[in-house]
C-alpha positions as CSV (number, residue, x, y, z in Angstrom):
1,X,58.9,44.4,-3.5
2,X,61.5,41.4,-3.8
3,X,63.5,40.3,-0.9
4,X,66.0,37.9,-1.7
5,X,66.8,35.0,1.1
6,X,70.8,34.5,0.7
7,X,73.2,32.0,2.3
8,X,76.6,32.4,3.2
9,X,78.1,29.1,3.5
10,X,81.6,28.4,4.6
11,X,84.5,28.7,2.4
12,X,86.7,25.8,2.1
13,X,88.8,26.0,5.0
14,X,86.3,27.0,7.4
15,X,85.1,23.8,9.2
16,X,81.5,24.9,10.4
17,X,79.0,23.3,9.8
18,X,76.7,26.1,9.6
19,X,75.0,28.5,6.5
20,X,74.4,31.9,7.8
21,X,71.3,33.5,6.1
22,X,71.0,37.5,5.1
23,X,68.1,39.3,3.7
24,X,68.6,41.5,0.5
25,X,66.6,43.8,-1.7
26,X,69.1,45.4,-3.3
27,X,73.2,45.6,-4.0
28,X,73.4,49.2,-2.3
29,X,74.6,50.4,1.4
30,X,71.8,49.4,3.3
31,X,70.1,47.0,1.5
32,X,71.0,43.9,3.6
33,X,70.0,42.2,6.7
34,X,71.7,39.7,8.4
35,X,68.9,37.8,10.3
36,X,71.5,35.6,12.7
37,X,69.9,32.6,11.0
38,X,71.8,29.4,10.5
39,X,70.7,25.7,9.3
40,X,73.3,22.6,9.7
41,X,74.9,21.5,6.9
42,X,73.9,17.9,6.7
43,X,72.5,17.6,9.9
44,X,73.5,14.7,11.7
45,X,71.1,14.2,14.4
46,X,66.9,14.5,15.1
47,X,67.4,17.9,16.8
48,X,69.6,19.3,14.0
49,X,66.6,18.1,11.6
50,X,64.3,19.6,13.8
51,X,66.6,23.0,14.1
52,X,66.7,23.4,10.2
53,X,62.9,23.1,9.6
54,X,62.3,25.8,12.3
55,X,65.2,28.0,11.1
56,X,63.8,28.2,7.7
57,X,59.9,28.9,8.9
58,X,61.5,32.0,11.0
59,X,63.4,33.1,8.4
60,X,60.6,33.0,5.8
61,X,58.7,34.9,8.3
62,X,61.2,37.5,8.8
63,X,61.0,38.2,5.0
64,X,57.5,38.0,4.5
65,X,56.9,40.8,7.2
66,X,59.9,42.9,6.1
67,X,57.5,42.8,2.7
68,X,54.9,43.6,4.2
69,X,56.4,46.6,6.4
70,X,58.0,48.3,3.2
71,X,54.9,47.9,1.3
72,X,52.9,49.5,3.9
73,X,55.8,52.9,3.5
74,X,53.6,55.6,2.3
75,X,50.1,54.6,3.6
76,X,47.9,54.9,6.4
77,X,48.0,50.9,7.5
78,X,50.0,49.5,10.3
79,X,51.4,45.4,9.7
80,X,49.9,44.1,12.6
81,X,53.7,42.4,13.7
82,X,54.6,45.8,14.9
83,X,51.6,46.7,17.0
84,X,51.7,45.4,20.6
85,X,49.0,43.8,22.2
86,X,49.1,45.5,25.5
87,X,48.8,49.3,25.1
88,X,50.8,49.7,28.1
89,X,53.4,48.3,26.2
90,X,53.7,51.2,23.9
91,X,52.5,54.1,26.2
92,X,55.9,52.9,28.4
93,X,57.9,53.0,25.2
94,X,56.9,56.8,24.5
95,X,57.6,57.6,27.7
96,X,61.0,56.5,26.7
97,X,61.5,58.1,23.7
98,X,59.8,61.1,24.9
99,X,60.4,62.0,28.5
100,X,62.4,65.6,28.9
101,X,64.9,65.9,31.6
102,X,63.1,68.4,34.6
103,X,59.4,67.2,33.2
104,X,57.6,64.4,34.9
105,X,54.1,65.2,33.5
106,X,54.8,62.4,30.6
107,X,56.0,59.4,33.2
108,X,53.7,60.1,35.6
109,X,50.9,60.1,33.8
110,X,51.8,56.3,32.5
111,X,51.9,56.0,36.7
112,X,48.6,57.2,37.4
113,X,47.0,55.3,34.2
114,X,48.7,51.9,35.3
115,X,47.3,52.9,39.1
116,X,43.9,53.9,37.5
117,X,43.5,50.1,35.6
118,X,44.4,48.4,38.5
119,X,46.4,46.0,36.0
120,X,49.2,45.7,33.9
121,X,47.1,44.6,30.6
122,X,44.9,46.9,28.7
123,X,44.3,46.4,24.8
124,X,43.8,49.1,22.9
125,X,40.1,47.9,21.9
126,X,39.3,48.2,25.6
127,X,40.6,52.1,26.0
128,X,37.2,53.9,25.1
129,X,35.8,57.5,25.6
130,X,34.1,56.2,28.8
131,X,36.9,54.6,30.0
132,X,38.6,57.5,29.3
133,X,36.4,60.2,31.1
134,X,36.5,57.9,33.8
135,X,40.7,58.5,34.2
136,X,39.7,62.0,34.1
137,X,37.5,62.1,36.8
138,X,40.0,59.7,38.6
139,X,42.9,62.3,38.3
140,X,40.2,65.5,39.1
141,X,39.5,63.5,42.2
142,X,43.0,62.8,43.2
143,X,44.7,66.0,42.7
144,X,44.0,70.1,43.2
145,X,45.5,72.3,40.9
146,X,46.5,72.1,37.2
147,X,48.1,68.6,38.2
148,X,44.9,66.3,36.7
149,X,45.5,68.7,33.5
150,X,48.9,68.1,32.9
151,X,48.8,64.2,33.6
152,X,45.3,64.0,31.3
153,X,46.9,66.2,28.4
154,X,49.9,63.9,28.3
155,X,48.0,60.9,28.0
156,X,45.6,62.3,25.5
157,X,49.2,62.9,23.2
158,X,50.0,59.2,23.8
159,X,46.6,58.3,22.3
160,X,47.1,60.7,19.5
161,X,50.0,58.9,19.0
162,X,48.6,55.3,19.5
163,X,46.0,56.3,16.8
164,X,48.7,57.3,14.1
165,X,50.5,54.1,15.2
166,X,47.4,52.0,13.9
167,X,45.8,51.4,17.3
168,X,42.8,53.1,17.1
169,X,40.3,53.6,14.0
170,X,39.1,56.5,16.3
171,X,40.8,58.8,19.0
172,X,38.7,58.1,22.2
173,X,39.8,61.1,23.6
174,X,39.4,63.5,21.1
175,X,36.8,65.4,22.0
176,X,37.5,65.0,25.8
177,X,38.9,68.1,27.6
178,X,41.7,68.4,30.2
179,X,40.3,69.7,33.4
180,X,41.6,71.6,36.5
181,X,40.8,71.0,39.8
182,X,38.2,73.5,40.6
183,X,39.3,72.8,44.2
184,X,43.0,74.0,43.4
185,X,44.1,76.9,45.9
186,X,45.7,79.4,44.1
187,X,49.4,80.4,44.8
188,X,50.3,84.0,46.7
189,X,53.0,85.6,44.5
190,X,54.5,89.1,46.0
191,X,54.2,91.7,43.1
192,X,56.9,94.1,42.4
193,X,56.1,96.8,44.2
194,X,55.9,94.2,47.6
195,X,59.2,93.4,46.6
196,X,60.7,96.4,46.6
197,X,58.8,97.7,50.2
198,X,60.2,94.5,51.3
199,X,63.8,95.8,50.6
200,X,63.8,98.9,52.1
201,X,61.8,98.1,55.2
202,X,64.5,98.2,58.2
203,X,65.5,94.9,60.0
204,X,67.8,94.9,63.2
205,X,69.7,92.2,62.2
206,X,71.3,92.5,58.8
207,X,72.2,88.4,59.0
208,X,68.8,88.0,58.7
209,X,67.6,90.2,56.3
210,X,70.5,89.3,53.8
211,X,69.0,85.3,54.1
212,X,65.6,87.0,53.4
213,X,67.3,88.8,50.5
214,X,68.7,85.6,49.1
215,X,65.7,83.5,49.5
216,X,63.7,86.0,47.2
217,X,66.1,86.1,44.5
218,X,67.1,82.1,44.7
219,X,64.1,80.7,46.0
220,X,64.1,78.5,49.0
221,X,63.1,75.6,47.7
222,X,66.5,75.2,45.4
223,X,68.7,76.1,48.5
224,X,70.5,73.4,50.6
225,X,73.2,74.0,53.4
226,X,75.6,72.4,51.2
227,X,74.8,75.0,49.0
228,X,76.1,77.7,51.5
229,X,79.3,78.6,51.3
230,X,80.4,80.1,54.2
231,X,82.3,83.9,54.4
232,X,81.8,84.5,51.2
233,X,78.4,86.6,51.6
């Protein structure tokens, strides 16, 4: 792989001072990158000097790990550039890229695994199966229900991820199951044939039974007075 460092100096009657530097590995659409990069054309001063020497160390940098990040297309290693150092780093950027409008599972699990640390550093080297059974019981302990499984699932997927992302050599959680709350209190739901007694049981007043009516079919919980439009029902 050859990536070509080339200037773009001024033409003549342009009066910078500057050479702009691009990136190219090829002449089609696509196969340039302009870094932002300039030196001073005969720099005048110390800090000019000093600006040219530490323009062209960045820019050699640049190109060696744009080398190293197309070489690495089509295998299983990660350049170490693009992994961060603080795992929290990249749980919070899939959370970005992956949070669903209506679903909170995925951002609040990165909630309760920043509350669990007690920090806001973890490496990835430090995120082992203990450590990870240990969030699990934290969750179990915290909430009733299928809540602790829906927060642990989603951060096992971000260390599914984290391990195809070159973080881990192992997934720590693999072989770690999602738990409910055996505590969790289980839900009363009115079965059709409730429903349907409900209907036809006689009410004296018909205001309220129409509210009842409309609070099975709409669910209280969505309902606001806003909502309510009056002298239309």
């Amino acid at each position: 792989m050859t990536i070509k460092i080339i200037k773009r100096e001024p033409g003549k009657l342009n009066k910078s001072r500057k050479i702009w530097y691009t990136l190219e590995w090829g002449k089609g659409a696509g196969q340039r990158y302009s870094t932002g990069i300039f030196t001073y054309i005969n720099p005048k001063t110390v800090s000019e000097k000093n600006h040219n020497k530490e323009a062209l160390a960045i820019l050699e940098s640049k190109r060696s790990k744009m080398i190293l990040d197309r070489q690495a297309i089509g295998s299983n290693y990660i350049p170490v550039h693009k992994i961060k150092s603080n795992f929290l780093d990249f749980y919070g950027d899939f959370v970005k890229k992956n949070a669903r409008i209506g679903s909170r599972h995925l951002p609040a699990s990165y909630a309760q695994f920043k509350e669990y640390l007690k920090t806001d550093f973890i490496s990835a080297s430090e995120i082992t199966e203990d450590k990870c059974e240990n969030f699990r019981s934290y969750l179990l302990k915290k909430y009733n229900g299928e809540t602790p499984t829906n927060h642990f699932r989603e951060f096992k997927r971000v260390i599914k991820a984290g391990k195809k992302n070159g973080y881990f050599v192992d997934n720590p959680v693999e072989d770690i199951h999602s738990k409910e709350n055996p505590n969790r209190k289980r839900k009363e739901v009115l079965e059709s044939e409730e429903w349907i007694k409900l209907l036809n049981t006689p009410c004296l007043n018909h205001e309220i039974k129409r509210a009842f009516v409309t609070s099975m079919f709409v669910g209280l919980k969505v309902v606001r007075y806003k909502n309510i439009e009056m002298g239309k029902y």
